[in-house]
MARBA-3410 file (N, C-alpha, C, O; in Angstrom, 1 decimal):
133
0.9,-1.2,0.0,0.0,0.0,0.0,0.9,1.2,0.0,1.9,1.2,0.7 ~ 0.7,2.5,-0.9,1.5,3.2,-0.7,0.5,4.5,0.1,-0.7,4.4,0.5 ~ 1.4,5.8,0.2,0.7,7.2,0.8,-0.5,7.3,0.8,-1.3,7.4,1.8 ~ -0.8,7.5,-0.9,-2.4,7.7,-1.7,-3.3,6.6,-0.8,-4.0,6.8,0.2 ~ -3.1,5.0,-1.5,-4.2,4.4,-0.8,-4.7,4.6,0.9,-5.8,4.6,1.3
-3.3,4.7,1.9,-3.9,4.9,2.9,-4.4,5.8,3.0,-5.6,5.5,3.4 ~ -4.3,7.0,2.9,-4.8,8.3,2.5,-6.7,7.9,2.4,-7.7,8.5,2.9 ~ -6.5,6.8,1.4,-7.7,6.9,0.6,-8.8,5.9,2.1,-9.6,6.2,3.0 ~ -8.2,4.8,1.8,-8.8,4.2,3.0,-8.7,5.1,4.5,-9.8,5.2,5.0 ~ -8.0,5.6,4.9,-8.3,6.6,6.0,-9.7,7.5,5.6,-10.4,8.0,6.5
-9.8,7.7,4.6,-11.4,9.1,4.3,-12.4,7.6,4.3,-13.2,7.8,5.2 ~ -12.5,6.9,3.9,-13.2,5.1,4.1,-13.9,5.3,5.0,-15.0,5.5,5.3 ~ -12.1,4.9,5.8,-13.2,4.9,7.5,-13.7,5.5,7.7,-14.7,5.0,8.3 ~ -13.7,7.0,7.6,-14.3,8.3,8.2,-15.4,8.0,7.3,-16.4,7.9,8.0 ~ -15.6,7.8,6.4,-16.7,7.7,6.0,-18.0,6.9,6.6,-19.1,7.4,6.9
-17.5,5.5,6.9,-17.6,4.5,8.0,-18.2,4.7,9.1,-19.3,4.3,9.5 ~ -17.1,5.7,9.9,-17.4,5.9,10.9,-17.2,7.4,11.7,-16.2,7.9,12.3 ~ -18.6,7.8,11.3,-17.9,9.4,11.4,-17.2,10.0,12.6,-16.8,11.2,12.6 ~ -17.0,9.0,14.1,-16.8,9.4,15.0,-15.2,8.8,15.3,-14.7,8.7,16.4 ~ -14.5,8.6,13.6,-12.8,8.0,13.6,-12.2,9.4,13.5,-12.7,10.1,12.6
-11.2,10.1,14.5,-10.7,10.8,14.5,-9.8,11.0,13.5,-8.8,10.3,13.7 ~ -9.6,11.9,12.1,-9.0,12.5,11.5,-8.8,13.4,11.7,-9.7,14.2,11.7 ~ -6.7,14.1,12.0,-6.4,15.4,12.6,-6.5,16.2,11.3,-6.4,15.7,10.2 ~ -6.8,17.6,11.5,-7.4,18.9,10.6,-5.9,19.3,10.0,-5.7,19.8,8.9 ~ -4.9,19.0,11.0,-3.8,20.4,11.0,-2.5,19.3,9.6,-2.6,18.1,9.2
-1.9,20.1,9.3,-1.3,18.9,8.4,-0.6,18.2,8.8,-0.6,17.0,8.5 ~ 0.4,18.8,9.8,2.0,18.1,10.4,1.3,16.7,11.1,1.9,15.6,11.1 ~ -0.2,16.9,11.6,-0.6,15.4,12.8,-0.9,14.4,11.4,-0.4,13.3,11.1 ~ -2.1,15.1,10.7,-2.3,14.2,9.1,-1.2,13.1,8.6,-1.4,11.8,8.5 ~ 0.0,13.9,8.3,0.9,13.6,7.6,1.6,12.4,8.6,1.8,11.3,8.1
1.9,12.7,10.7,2.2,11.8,11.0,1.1,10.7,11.0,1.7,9.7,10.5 ~ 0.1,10.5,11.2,-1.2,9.7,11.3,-0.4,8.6,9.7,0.3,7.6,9.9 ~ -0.8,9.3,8.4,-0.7,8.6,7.1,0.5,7.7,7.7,0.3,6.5,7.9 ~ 1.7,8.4,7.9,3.1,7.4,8.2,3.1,6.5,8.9,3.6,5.4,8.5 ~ 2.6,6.7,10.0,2.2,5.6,11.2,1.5,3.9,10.5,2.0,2.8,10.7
0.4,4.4,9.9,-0.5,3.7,9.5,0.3,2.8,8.4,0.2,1.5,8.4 ~ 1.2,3.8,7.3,1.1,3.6,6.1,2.5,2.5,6.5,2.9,1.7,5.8 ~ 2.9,2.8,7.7,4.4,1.6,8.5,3.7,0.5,8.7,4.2,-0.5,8.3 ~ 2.4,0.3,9.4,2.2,-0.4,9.4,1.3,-1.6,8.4,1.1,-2.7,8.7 ~ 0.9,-0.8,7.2,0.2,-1.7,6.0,0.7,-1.5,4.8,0.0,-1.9,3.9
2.0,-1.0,4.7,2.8,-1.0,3.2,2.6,-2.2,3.1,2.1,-2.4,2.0 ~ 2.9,-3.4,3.7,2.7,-4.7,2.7,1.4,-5.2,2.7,1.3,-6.3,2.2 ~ 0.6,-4.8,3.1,-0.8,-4.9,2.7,-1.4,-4.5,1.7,-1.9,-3.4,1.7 ~ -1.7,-5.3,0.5,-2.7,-4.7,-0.8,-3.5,-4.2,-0.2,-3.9,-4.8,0.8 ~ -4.3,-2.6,-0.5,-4.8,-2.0,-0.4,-6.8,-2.9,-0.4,-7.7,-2.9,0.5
-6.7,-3.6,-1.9,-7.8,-4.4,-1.7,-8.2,-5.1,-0.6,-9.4,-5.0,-0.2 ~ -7.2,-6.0,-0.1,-7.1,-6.4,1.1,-8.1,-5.9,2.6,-8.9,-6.5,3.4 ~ -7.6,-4.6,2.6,-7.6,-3.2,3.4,-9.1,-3.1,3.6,-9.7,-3.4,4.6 ~ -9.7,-2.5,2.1,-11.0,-2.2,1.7,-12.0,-3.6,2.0,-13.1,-3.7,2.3 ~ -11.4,-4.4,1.8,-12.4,-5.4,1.9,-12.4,-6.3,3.5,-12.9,-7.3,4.0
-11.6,-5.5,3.7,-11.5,-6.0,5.1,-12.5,-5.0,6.5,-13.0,-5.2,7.6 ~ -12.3,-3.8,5.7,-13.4,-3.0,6.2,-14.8,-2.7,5.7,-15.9,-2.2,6.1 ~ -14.4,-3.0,5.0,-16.2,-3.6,3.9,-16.3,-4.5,5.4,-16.5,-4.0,6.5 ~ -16.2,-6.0,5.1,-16.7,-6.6,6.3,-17.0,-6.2,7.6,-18.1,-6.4,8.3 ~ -15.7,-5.5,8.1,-16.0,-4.5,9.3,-17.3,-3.8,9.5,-18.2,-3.8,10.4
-17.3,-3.3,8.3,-18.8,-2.1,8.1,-20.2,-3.3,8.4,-20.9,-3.3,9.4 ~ -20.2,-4.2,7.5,-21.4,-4.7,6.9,-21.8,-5.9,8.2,-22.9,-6.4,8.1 ~ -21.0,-6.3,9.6,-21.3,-7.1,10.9,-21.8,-6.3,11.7,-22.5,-6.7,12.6 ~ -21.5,-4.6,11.5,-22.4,-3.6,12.2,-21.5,-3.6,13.6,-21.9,-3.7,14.7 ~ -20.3,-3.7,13.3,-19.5,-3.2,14.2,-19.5,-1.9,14.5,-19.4,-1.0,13.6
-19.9,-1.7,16.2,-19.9,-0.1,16.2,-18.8,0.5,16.3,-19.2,1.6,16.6 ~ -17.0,0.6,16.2,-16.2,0.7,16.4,-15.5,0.5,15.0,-15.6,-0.6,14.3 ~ -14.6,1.7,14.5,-14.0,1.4,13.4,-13.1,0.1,13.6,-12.8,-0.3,14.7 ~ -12.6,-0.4,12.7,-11.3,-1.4,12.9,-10.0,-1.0,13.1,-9.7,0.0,12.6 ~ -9.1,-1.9,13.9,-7.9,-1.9,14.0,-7.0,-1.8,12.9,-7.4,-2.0,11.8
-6.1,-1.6,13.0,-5.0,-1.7,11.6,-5.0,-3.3,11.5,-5.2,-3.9,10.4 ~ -4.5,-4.0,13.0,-4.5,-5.4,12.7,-5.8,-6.2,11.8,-5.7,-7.1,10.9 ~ -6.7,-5.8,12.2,-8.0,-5.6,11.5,-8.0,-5.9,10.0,-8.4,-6.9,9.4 ~ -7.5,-4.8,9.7,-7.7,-4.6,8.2,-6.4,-5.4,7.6,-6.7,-6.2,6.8 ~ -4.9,-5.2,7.9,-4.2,-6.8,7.8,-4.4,-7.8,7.6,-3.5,-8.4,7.0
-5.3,-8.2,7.9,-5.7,-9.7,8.1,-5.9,-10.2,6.8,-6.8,-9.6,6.2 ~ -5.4,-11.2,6.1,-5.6,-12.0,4.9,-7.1,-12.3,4.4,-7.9,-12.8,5.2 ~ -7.3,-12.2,3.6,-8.9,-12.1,3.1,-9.3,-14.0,3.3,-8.8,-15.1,2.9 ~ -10.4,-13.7,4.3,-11.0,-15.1,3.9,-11.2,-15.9,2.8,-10.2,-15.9,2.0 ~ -12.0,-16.4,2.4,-13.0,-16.9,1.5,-14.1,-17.5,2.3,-14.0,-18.4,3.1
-15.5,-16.6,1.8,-16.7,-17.1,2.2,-17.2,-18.6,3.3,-17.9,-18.5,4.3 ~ -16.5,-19.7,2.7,-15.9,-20.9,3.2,-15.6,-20.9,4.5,-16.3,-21.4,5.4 ~ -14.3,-20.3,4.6,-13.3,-20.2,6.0,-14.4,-19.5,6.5,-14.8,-20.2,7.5 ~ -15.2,-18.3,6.5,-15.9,-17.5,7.7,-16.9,-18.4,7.8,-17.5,-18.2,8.9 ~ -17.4,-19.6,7.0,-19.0,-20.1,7.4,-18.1,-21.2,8.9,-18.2,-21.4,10.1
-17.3,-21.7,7.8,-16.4,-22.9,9.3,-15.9,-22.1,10.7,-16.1,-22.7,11.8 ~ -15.4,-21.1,10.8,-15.4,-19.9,11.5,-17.1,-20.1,12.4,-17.4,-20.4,13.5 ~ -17.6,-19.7,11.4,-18.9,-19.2,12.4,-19.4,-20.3,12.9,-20.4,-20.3,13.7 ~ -18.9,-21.5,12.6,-19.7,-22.8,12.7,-19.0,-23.3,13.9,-19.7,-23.7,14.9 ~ -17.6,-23.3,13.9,-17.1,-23.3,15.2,-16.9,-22.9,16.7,-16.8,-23.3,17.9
-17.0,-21.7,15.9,-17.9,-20.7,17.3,-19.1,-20.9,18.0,-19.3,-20.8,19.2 ~ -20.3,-21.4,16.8,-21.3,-22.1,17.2,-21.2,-23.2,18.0,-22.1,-23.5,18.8 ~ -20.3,-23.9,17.9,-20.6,-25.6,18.7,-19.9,-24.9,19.3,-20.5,-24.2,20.1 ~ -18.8,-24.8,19.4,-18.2,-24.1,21.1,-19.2,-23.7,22.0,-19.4,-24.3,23.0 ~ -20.1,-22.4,21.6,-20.9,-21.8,22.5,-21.5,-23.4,23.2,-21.4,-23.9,24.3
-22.3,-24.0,21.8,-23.0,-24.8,22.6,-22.5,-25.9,23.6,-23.0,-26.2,24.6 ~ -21.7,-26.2,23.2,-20.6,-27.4,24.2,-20.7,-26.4,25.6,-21.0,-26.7,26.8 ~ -20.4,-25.6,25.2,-19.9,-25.0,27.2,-21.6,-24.5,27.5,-21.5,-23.9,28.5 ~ -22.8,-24.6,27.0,-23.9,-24.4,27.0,-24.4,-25.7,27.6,-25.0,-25.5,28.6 ~ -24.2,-26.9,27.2,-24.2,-27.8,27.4,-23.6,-28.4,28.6,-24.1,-29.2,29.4
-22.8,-28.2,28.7,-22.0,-28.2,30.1,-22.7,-27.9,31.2,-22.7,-28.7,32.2 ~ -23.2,-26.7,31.1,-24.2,-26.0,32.0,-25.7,-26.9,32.3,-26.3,-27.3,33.3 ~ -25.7,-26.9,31.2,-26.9,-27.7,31.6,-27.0,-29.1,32.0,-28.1,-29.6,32.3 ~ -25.7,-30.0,32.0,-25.3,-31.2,32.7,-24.8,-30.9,34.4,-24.9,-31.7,35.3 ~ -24.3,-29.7,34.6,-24.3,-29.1,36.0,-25.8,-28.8,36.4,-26.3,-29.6,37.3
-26.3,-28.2,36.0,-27.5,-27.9,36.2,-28.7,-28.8,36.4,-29.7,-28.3,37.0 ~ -28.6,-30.0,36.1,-29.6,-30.7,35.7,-30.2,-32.2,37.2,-29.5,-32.8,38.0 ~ -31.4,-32.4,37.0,-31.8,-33.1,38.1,-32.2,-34.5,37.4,-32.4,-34.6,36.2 ~ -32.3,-35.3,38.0,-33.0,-36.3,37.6,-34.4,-36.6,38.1,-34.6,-35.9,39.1 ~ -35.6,-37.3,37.8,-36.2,-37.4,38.0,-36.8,-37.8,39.3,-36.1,-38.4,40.1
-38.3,-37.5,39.8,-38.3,-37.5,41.2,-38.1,-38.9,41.5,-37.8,-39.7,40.6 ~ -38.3,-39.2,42.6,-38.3,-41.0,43.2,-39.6,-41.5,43.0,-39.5,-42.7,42.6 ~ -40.5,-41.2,43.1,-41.7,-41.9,42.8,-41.9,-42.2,41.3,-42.7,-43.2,41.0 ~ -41.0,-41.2,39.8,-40.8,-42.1,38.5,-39.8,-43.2,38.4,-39.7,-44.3,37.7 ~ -38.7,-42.5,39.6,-37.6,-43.9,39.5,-38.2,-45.4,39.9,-37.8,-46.6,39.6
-39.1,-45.0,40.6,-39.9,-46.3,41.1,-40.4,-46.8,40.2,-40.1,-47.9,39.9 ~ -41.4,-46.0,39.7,-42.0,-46.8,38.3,-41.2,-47.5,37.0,-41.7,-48.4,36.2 ~ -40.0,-46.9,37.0,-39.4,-47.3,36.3,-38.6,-48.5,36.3,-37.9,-48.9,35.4 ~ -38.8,-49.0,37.6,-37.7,-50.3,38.0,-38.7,-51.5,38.2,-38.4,-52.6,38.6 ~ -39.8,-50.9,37.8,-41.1,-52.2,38.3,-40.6,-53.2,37.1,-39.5,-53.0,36.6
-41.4,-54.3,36.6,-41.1,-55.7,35.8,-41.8,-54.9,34.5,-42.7,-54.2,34.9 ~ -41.8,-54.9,33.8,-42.6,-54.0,32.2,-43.9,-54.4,32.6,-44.5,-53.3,32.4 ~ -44.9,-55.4,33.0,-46.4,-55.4,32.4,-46.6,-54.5,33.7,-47.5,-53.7,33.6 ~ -45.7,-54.7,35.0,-46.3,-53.8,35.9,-46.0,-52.6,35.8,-46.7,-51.8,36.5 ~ -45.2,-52.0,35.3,-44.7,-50.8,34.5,-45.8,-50.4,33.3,-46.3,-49.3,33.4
-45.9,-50.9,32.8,-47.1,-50.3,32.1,-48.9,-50.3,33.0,-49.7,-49.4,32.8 ~ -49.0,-51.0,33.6,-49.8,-50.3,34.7,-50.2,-49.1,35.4,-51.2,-48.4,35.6 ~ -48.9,-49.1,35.8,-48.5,-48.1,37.1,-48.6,-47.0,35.7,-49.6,-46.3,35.5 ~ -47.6,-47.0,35.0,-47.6,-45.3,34.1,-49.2,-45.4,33.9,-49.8,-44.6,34.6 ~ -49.8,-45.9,33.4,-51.1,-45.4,33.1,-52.3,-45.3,34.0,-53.2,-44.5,33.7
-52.3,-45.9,34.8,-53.2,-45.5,36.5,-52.0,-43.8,36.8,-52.5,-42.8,37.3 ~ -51.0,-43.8,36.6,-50.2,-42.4,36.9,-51.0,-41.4,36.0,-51.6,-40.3,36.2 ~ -51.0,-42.0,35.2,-51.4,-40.8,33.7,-53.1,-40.5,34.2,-53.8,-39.5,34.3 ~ -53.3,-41.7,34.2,-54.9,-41.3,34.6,-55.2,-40.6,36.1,-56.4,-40.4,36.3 ~ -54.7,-40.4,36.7,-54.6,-40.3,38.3,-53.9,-38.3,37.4,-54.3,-37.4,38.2
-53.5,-37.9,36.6,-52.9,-36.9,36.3,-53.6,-35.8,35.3,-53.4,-34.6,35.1 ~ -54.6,-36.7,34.8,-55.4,-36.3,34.0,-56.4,-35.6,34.5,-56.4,-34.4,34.0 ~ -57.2,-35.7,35.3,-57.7,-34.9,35.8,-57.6,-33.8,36.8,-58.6,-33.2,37.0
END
């Protein structure tokens, strides 16, 4: 990326995000561009833009990082496996919770449940009918 593109992607963000600080005066501008421009010269500029394209379009309220916009462009693919990963994570430790969490059944179904089956099917249904009303 050279001066111009950061330049260009800096007015981006601001566009982005009107509350990204861009200094008015030249000498802070000029350091600002340098800073940046140290840290994403080897970053294609496309790269950059479409990395804050995505930024924009997840409705991040927060412009992005430099590291941010760095980052090697996905492919559609990698973010669904991404998101898919994330998904079962949540749920596993979701799950977890709810194995902490969890009771077994009172003693009077454990009972029923250890009867011989024809007396097991008895009992649940004198239960059911005994519940029904």
């Amino acid at each position: 990326m050279n001066r111009a593109e950061v330049t260009q992607l800096l007015k981006k963000i601001k566009g982005k995000y009107p509350g990204f600080q861009i200094p008015n005066d030249l000498p802070s501008l000029q350091a600002m561009v340098d800073e940046w421009l140290e840290d994403l010269e080897s970053t294609p500029f496309e790269v950059a833009a479409e990395n804050l394209r995505r930024h924009s379009d997840s409705a991040e309220q927060w412009p992005p990082s430099i590291g941010k916009l760095k980052q090697p462009l996905k492919t559609e693919e990698e973010l669904y496996h991404e998101s898919m990963k994330r998904s079962a994570q949540e749920f596993l430790a979701q799950k977890d919770e709810w194995i902490k969490n969890s009771v077994g059944p009172p003693d009077h179904i454990k009972a029923l449940m250890s009867l011989p089956y024809e007396q097991r099917l008895g009992a649940i249904q004198a239960y059911a009918a005994r519940n029904e009303q």
